[in-house]
N, C-alpha and C positions, 0 to 999 in steps of 0.2 A: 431468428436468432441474431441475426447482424445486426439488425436495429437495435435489439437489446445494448449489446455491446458498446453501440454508438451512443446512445443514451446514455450510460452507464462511464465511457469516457468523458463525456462533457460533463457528464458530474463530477469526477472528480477533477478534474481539468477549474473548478468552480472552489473558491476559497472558503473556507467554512473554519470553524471555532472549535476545535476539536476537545483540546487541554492544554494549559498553560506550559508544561512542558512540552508540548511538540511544536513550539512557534520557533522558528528561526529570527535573528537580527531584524530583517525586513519586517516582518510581521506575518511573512507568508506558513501556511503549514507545512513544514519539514515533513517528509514522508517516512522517512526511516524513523525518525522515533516519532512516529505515532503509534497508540496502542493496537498490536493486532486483535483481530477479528478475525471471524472468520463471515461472516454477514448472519443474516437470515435469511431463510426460501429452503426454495428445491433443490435449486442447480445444485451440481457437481463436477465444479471446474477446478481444474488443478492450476493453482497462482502461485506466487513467490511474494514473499512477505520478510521486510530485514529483522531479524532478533535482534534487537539491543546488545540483551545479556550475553551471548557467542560472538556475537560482532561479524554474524555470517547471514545471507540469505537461504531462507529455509519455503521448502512446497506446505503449501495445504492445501484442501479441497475448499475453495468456495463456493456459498450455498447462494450468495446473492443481498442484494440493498447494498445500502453505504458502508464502503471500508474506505479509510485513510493510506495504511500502513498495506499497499496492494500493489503488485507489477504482475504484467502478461507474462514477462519470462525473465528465468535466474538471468539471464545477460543483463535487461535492463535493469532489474534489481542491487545487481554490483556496482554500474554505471554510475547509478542513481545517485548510490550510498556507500561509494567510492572514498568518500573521506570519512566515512564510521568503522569502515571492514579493516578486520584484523589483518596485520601483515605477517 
């Protein structure tokens, strides 16, 4: 399971094309607004993922593969997307 994991960081850790609106200035993919997911598979992991629309970080159950719009936990999620979150 920790391999998973580690695999699974370094891919997003890895710059990919997401949508034209989730690009930040740089060119890099903004995380916060990218479109959530929840993946596909099995798993049943409970992540945090920022909503645009509330301007809050919100849990889901992720199943697994490629999410953009994904944090291990509500803390780094706010961190993250610190300058999108409602005050």
């Amino acid at each position: 399971m920790k391999t998973l994991i580690v695999i699974f960081v370094v891919i997003l850790s890895l710059s990919f094309k997401v949508d034209a609106g989730a690009e930040s200035i740089s060119g890099q993919i903004d995380r916060c607004l990218a479109p959530f997911s929840e993946g596909k598979g099995s798993l049943s992991l409970t992540r945090y993922f920022f909503d645009l629309s509330t301007r809050t970080c919100k849990s889901f159950k992720y199943k697994g593969g490629t999410v953009y719009n994904f944090f291990a936990t509500s803390a780094f999620c706010a961190s993250s997307c610190a300058a999108y979150i409602k005050t």
